[in-house]
C-alpha positions in Angstrom: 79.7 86.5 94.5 81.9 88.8 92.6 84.6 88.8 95.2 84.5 84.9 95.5 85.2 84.9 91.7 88.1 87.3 92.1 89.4 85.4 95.1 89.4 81.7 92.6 90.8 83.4 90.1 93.8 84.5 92.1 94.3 81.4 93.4 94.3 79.6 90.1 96.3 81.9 88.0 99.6 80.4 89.4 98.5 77.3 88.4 97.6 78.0 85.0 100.8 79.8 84.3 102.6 77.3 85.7 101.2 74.9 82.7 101.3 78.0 79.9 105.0 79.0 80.7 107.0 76.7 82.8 109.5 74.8 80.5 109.8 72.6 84.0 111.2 72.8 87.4 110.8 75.7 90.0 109.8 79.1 88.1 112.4 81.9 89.5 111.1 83.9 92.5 111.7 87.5 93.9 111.8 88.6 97.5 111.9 92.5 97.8 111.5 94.6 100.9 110.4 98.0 100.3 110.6 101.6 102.2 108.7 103.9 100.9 108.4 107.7 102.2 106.4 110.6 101.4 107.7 113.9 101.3 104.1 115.6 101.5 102.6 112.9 103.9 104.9 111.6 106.9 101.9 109.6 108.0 102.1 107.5 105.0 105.7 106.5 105.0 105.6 102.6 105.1 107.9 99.5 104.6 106.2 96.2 102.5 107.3 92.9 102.0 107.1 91.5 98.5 107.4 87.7 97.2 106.7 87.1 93.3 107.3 84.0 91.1 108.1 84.2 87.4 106.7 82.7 84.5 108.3 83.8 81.3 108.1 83.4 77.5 110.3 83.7 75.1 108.9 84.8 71.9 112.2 85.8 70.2 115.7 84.9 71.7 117.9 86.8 68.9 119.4 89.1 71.8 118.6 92.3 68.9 114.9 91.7 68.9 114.3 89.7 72.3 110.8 89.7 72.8 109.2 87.4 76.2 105.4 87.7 77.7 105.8 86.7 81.5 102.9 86.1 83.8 104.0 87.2 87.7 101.7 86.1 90.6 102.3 88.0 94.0 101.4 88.8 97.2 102.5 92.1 99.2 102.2 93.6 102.7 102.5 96.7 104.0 103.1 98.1 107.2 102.9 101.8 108.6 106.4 103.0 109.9 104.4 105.9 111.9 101.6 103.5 113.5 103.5 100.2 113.7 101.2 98.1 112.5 100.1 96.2 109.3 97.9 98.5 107.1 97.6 96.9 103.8 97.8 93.2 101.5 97.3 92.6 98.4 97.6 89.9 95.9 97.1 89.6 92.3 98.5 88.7 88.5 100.6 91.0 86.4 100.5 89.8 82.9 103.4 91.8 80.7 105.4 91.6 77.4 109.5 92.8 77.5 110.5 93.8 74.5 114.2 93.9 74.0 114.7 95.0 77.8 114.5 98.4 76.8 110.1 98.4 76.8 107.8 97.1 79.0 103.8 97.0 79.2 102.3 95.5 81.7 98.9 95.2 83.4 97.8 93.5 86.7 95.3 92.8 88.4 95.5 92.8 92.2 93.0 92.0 95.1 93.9 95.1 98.3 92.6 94.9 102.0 93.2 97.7 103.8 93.0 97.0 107.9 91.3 101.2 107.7 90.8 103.7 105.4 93.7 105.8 104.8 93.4 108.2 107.7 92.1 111.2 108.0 91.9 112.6 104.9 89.3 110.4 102.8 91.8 109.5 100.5 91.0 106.1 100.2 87.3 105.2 101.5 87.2 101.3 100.5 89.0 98.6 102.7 88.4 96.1 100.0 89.3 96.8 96.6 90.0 95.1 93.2 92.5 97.1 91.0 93.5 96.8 87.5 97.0 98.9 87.0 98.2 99.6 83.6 102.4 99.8 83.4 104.5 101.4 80.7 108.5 101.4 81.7 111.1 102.5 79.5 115.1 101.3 80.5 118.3 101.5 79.0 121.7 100.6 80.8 123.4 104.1 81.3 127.2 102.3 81.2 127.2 100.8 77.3 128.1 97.5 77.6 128.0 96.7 81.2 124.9 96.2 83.5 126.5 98.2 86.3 123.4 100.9 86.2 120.0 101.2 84.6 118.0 104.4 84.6 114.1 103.8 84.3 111.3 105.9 83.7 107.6 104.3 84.3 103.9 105.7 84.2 101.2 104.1 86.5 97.4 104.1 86.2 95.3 102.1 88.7 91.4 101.7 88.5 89.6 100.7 91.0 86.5 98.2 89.8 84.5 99.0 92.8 84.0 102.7 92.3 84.1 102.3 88.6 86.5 104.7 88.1 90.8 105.9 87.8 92.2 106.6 91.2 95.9 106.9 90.8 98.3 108.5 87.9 101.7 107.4 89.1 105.0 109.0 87.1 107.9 106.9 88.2 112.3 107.6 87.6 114.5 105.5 89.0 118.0 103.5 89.0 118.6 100.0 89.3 121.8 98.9 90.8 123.1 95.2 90.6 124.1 94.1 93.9 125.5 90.6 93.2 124.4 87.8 90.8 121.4 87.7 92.6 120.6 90.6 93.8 119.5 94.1 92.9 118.6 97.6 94.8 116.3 100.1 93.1 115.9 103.6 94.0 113.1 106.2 92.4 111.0 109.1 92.7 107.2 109.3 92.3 104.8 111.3 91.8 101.3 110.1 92.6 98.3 112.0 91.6 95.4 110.7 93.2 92.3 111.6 91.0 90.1 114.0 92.6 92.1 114.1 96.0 95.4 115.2 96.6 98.4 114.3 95.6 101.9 112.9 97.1 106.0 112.9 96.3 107.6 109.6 97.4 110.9 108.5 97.3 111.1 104.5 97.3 114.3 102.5 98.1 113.9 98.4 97.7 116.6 95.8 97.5 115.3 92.4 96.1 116.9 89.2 96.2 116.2 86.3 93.4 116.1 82.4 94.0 
C-alpha cells in the first residue's frame, strides 16, 4: 500500500508542478550521461543516463538578491561498466530553493530498483528503496565576470525510509565547464561514506545537454 502511494505520487508530481510553476509552454529539460568510477571499488564503476525537466520560481529577479524555488522531476538509469548490464533506476522529485546562484538546498525524494544487491559485500541489502536526500551546494564563478568556470562544493545525505535510518554522507568538489549555449560538462570528486559499511572515492565526469 505504501509503495503504491509512493509510486502515485511520483507520477503526479510533474503534474502538479507543471500548474504551480509553469508560466506556459514546454518547462526546460536536461539530458546528462554520467561515468562514474571508484577508486576503492572497480566493480562499481558505472555509466547512467539522466533526463530531468524544470520547473522554476522566481521569487526575486533583482540579479543582487535572485532568489527562485524549482521543483525537478527525473528519472535515472544506471548501468555497470564491469557486468554490462543495467543495475539500477530510479525516479523521484527534488524540490530546491537557489539563492543568488551562489547557495543551493535541496531535498528529493526518489523511488531506486536495484536488479541485485550490490555484490558481494552487503553494502546495499534492499532492491527496492525509497530515499529522501538532503543537498547543500555552494558555487561561485572562479573567472569574475565571465561564466567560463564554476568551482562547487556540495554535501549529500540520503536516508533510506525502509530501514529507517541514514545510509550515505556524500562530500562532493567539482567544476562546471560551459560547453556551448546549451551545454555543460561537470567534473568532481566524492567521497561517500556509507554508514556502518565501508566507504568509496569516486571520480564523476557528466556532460549534459539542455532543450
Amino acid at each position: 500500500m505504501v509503495f503504491k502511494k509512493v509510486m502515485l505520487g511520483l507520477v503526479v508530481a510533474p503534474f502538479l508542478c507543471s500548474a504551480a510553476f509553469a508560466a506556459g509552454g514546454k518547462p526546460p529539460m536536461r539530458y546528462t550521461i554520467i561515468f562514474n568510477d571508484d577508486i576503492r571499488h572497480a566493480d562499481e564503476n558505472f555509466y547512467a543516463n539522466r533526463l530531468e525537466a524544470f520547473f522554476i520560481k522566481e521569487i526575486n529577479s533583482r540579479a543582487a538578491e535572485r532568489v527562485s524555488l524549482r521543483a525537478v522531476p527525473f528519472l535515472e538509469a544506471r548501468h555497470s561498466v564491469k557486468r554490462r548490464k543495467r543495475e539500477r533506476v530510479s525516479t523521484g522529485l527534488e524540490l530546491g530553493l537557489d539563492w543568488r546562484d551562489f547557495f543551493y538546498l535541496g531535498q528529493q525524494f526518489r523511488q531506486v530498483w536495484r536488479s541485485e544487491p550490490v555484490y558481494n559485500r552487503g553494502v546495499i541489502k534492499n532492491i527496492n528503496m525509497f530515499e529522501a536526500v538532503s543537498i547543500v551546494t555552494l558555487s561561485r564563478r572562479l573567472i569574475p565576470g565571465k561564466a567560463l568556470l564554476k568551482g562547487y562544493i556540495s554535501g549529500e545525505y540520503t536516508y533510506d525510509f525502509r530501514l529507517g535510518r541514514g545510509t550515505r554522507v556524500e562530500s562532493i568538489a567539482g567544476l562546471l565547464i560551459p560547453l556551448a549555449k546549451e551545454a555543460e560538462l561537470n567534473l568532481d570528486w566524492r567521497h561517500r561514506d556509507r554508514i556502518h559499511s565501508d566507504d568509496c572515492d569516486t571520480f564523476e565526469l557528466s556532460a549534459s545537454y539542455k532543450f
